[in-house]
KOLVEX-907465 format. One record per residue: residue in one letter; x, y, z of N, C-alpha, C in turn; residue number from 1. Coordinates in nm, 4 decimals, always signed. Layout:
BEGIN
@aa=a n_east=X n_north=Y n_up=Z ca_east=X ca_north=Y ca_up=Z c_east=X c_north=Y c_up=Z i=NUM
...
This chain:
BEGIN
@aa=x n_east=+7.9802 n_north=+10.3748 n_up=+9.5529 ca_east=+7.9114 ca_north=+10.2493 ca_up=+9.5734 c_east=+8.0076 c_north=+10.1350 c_up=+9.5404 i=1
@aa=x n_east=+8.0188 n_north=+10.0594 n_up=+9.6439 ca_east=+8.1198 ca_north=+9.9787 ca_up=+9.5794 c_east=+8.0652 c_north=+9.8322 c_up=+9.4907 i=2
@aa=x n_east=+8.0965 n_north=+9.7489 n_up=+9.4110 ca_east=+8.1467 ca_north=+9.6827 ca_up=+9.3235 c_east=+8.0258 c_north=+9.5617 c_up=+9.4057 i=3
@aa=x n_east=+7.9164 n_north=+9.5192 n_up=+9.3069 ca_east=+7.8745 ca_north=+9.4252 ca_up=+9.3643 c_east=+7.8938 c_north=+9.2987 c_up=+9.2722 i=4
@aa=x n_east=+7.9236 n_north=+9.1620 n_up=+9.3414 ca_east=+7.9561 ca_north=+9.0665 ca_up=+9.2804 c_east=+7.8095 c_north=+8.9725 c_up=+9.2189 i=5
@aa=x n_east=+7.7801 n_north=+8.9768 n_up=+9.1053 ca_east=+7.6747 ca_north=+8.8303 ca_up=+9.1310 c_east=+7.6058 c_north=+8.7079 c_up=+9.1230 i=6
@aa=x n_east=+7.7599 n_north=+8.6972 n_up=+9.1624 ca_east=+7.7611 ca_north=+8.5201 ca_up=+9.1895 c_east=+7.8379 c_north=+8.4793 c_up=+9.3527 i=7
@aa=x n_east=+7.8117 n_north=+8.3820 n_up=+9.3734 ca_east=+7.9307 ca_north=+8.3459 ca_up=+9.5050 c_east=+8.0842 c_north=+8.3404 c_up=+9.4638 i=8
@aa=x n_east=+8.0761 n_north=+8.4491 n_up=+9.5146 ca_east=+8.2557 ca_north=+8.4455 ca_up=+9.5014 c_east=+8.3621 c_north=+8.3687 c_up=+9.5276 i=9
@aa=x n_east=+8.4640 n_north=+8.3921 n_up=+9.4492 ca_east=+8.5616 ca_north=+8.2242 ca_up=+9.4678 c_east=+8.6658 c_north=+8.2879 c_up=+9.3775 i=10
@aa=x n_east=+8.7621 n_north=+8.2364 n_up=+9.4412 ca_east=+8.9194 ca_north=+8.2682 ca_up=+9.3879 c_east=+8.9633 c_north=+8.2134 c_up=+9.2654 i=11
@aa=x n_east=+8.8870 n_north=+8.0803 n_up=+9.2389 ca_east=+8.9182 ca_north=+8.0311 ca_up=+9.1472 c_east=+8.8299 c_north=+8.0465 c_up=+8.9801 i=12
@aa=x n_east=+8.8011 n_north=+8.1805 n_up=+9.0202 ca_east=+8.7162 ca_north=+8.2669 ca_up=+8.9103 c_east=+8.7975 c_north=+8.3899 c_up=+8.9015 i=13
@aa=x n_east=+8.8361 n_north=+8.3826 n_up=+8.7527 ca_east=+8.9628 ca_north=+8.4602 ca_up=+8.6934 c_east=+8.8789 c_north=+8.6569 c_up=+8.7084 i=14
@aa=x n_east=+8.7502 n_north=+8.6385 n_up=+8.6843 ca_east=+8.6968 ca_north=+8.7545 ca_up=+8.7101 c_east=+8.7401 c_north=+8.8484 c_up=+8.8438 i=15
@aa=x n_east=+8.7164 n_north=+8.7054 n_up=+8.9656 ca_east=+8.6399 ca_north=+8.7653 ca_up=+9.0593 c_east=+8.8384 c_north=+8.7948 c_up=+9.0697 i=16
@aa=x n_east=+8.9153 n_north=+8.7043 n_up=+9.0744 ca_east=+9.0686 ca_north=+8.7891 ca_up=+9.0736 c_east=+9.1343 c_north=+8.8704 c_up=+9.0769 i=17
@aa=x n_east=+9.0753 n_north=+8.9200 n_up=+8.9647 ca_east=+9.1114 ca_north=+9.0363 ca_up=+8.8549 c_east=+9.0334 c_north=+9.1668 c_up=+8.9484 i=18
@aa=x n_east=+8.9004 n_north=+9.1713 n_up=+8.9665 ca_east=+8.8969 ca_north=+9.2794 ca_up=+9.0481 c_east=+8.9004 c_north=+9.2509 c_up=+9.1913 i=19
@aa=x n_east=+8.9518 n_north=+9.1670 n_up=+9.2642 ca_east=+8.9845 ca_north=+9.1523 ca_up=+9.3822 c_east=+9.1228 c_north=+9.2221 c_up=+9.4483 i=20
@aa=x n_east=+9.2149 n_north=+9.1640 n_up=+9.2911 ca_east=+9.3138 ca_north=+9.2631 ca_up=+9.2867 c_east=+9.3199 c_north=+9.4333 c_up=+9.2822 i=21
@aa=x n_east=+9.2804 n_north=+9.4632 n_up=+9.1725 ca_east=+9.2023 ca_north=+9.5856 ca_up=+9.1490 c_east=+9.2019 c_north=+9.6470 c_up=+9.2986 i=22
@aa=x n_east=+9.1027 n_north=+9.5332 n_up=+9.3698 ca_east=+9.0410 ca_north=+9.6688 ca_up=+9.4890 c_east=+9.1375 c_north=+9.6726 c_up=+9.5747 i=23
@aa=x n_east=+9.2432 n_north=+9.5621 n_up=+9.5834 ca_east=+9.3393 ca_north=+9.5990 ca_up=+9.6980 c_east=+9.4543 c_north=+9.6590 c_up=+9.6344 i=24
@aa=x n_east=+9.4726 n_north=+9.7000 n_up=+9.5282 ca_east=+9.5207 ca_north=+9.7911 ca_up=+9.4689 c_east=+9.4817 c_north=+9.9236 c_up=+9.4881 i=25
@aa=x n_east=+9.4061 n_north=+9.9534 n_up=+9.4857 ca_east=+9.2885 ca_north=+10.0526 ca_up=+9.5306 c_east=+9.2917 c_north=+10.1008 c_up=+9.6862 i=26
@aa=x n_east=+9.3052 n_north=+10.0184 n_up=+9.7642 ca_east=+9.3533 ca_north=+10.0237 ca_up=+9.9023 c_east=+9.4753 c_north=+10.0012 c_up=+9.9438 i=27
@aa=x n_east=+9.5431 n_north=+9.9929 n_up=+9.8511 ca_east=+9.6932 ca_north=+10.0110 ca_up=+9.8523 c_east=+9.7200 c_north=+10.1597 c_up=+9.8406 i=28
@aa=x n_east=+9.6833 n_north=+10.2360 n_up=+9.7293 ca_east=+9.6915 ca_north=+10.3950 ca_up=+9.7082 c_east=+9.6335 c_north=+10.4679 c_up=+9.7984 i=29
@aa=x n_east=+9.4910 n_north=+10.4296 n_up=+9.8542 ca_east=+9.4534 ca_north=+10.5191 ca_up=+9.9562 c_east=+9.5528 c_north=+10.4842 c_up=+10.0909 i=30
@aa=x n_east=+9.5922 n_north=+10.4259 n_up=+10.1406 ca_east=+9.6841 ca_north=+10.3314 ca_up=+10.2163 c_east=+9.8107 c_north=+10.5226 c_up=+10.2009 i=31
@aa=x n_east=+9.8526 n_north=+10.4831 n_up=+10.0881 ca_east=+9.9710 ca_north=+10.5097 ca_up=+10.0846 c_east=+9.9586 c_north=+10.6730 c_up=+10.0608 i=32
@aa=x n_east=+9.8350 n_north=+10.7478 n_up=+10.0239 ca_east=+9.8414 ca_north=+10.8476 ca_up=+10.0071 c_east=+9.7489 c_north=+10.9606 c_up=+10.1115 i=33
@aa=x n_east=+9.6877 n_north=+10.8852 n_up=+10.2127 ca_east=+9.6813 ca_north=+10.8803 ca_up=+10.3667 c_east=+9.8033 c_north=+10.9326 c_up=+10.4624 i=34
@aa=x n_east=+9.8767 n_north=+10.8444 n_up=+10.4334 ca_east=+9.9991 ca_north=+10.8288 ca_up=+10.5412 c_east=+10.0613 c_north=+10.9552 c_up=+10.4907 i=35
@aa=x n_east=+10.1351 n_north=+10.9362 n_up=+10.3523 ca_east=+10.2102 ca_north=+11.0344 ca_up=+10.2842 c_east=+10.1327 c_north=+11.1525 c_up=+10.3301 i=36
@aa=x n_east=+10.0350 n_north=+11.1930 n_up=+10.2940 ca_east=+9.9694 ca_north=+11.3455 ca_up=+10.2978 c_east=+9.9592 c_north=+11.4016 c_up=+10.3946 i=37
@aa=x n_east=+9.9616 n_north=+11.3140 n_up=+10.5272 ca_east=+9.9716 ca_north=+11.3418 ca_up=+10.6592 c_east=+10.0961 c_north=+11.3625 c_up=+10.6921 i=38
@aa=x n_east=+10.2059 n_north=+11.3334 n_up=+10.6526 ca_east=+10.2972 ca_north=+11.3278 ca_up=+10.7126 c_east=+10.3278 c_north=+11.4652 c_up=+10.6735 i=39
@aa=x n_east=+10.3372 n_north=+11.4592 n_up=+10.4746 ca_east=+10.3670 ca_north=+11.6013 ca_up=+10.4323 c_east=+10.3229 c_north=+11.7438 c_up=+10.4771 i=40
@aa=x n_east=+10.2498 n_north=+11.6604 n_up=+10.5401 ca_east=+10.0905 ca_north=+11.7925 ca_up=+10.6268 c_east=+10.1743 c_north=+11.8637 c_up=+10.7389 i=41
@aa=x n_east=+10.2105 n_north=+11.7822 n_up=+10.8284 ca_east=+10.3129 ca_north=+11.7723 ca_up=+10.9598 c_east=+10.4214 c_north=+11.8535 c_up=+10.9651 i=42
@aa=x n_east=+10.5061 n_north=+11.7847 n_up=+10.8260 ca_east=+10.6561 ca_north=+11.8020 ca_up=+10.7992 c_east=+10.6226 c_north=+11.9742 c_up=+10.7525 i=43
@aa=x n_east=+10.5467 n_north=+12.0349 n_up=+10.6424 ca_east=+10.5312 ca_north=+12.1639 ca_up=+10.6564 c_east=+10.4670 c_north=+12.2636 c_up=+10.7472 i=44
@aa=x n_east=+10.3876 n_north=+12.1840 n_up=+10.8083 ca_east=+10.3215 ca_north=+12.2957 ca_up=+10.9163 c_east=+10.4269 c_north=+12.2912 c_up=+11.0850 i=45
@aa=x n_east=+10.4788 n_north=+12.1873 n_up=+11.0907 ca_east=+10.6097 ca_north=+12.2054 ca_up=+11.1692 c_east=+10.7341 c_north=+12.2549 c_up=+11.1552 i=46
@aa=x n_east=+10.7735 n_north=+12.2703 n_up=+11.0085 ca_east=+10.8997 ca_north=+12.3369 ca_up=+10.9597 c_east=+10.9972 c_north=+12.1935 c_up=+11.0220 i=47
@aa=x n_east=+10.9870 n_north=+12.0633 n_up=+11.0035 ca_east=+11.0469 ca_north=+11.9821 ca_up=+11.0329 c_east=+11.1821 c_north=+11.9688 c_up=+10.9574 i=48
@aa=x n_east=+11.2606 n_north=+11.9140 n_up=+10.9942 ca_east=+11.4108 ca_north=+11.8427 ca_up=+10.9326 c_east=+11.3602 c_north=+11.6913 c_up=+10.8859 i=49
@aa=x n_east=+11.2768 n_north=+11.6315 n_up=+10.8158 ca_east=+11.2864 ca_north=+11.5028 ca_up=+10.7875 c_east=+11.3334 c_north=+11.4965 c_up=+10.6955 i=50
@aa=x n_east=+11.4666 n_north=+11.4508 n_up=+10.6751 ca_east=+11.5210 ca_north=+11.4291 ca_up=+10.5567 c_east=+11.5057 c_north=+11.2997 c_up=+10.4979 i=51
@aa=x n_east=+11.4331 n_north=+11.1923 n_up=+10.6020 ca_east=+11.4047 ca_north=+11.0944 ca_up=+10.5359 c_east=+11.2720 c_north=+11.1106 c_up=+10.4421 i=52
@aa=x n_east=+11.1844 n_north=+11.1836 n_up=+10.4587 ca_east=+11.0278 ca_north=+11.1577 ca_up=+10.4355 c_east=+11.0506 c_north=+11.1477 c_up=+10.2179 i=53
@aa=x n_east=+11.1426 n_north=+11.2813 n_up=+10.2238 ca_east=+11.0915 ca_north=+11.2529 ca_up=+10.0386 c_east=+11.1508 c_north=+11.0758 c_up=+10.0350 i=54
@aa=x n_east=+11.2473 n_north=+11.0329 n_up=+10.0925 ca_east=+11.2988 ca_north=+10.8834 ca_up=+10.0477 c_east=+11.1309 c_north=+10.8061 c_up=+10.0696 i=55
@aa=x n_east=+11.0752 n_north=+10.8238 n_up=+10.1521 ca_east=+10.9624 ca_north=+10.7618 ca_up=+10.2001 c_east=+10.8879 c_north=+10.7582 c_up=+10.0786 i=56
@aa=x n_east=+10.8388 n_north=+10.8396 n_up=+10.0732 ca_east=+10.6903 ca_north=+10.9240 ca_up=+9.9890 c_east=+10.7667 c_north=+10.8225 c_up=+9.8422 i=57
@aa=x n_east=+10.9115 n_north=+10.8672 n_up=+9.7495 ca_east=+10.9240 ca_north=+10.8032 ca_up=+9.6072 c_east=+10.9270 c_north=+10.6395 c_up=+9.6548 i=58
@aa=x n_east=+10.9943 n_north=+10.6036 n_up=+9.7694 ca_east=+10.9853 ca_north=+10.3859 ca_up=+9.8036 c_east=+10.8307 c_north=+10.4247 c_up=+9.7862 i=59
@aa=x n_east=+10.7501 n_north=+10.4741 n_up=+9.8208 ca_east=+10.6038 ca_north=+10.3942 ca_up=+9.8488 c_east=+10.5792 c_north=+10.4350 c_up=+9.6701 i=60
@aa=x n_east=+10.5906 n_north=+10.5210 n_up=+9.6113 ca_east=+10.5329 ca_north=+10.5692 ca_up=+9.4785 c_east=+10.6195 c_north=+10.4359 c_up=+9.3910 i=61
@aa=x n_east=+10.6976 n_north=+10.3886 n_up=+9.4041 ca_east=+10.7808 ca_north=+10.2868 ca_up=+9.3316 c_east=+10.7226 c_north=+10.1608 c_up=+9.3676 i=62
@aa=x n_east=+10.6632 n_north=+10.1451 n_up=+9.4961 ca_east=+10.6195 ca_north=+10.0191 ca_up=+9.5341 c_east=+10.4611 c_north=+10.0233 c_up=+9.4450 i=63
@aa=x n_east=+10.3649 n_north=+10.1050 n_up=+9.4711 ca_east=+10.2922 ca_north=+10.1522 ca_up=+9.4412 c_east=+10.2794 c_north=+10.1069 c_up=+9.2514 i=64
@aa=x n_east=+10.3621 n_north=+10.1392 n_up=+9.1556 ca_east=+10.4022 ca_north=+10.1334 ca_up=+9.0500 c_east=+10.4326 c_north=+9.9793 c_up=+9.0217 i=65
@aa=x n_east=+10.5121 n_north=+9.9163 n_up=+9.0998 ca_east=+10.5333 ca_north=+9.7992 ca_up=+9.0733 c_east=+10.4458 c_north=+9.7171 c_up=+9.0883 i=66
@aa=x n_east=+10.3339 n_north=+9.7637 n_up=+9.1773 ca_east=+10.1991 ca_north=+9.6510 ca_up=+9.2450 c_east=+10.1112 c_north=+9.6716 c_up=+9.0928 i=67
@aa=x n_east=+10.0455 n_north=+9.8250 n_up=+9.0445 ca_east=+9.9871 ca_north=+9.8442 ca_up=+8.8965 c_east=+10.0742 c_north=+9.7687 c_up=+8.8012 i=68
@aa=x n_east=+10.2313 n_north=+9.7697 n_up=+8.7654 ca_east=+10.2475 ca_north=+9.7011 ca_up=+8.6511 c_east=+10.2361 c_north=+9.5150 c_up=+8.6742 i=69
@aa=x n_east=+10.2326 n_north=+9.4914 n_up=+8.8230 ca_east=+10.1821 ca_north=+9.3614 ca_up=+8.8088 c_east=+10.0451 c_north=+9.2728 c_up=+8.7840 i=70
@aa=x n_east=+10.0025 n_north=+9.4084 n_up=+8.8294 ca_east=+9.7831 ca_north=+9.3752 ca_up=+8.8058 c_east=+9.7602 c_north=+9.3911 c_up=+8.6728 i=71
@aa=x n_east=+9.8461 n_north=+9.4854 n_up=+8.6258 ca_east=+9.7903 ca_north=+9.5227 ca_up=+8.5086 c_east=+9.8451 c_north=+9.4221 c_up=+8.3832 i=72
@aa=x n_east=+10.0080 n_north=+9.4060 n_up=+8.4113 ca_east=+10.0676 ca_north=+9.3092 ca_up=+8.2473 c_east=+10.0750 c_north=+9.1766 c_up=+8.3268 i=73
@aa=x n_east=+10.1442 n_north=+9.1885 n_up=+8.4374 ca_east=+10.2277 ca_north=+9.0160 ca_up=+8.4752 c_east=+10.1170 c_north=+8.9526 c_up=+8.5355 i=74
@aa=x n_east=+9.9745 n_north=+8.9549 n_up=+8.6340 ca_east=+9.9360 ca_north=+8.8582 ca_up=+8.6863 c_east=+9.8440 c_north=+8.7900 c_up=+8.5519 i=75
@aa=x n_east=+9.8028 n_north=+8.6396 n_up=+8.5849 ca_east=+9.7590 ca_north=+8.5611 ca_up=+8.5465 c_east=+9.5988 c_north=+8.5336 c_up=+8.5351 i=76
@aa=x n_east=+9.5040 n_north=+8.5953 n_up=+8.4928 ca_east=+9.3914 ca_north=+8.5372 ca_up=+8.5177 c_east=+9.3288 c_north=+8.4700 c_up=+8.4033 i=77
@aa=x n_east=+9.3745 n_north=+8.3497 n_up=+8.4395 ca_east=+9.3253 ca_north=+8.2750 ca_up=+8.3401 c_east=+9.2825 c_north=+8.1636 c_up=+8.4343 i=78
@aa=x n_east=+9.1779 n_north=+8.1069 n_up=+8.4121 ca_east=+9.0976 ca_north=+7.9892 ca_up=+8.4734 c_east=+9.1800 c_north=+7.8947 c_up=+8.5191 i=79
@aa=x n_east=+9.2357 n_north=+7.8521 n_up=+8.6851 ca_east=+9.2868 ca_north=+7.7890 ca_up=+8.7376 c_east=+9.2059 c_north=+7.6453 c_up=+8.7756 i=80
@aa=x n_east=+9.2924 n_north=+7.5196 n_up=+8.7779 ca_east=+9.2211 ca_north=+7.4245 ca_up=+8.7863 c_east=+9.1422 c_north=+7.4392 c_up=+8.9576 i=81
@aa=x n_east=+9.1031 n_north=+7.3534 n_up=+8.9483 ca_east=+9.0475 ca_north=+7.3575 ca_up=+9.0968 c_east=+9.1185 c_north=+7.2285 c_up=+9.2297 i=82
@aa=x n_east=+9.2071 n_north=+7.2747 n_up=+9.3135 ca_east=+9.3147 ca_north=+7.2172 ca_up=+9.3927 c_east=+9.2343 c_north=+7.0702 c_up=+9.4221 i=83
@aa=x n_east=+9.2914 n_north=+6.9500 n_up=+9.4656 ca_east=+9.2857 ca_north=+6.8354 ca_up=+9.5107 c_east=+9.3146 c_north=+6.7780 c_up=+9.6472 i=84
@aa=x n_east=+9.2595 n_north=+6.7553 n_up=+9.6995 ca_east=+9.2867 ca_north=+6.7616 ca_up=+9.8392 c_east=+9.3192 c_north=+6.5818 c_up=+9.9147 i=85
């Protein structure tokens, strides 16, 4: 079930941020472990030569890693003013 918000949502609510991030974090891994599993699926049931795919599979697990340590220590949610137009 996914995640219901309840209030009107708005960017400039450190909450709604925080798991906004979260979920496309979240769809970042299924994203990436989709593709990967299929491919790995392929590459053994074909007896393929991809010598690129393990380079593939650790870039996405590193990208993957770097997106969690930014949601998790470096982004900011702390109450942003509200822009001026």
């Amino acid at each position: 079930m996914p995640p219901r918000w309840p209030r009107k949502p708005d960017r400039n609510d450190p909450e709604y941020r925080k798991i906004d991030d979260r979920m496309n974090f979240a769809l970042h891994v299924a994203i990436a472990a989709t593709i990967n599993s299929g491919l790995w699926f392929f590459h053994i049931l074909k007896d393929t030569s991809w010598e690129w795919l393990p380079w593939l599979t650790v870039s996405w697990l590193v990208i993957l890693l770097v997106h969690l340590i930014y949601i998790s220590a470096i982004a900011n949610y702390t109450e942003t003013p509200p822009k001026s137009t």
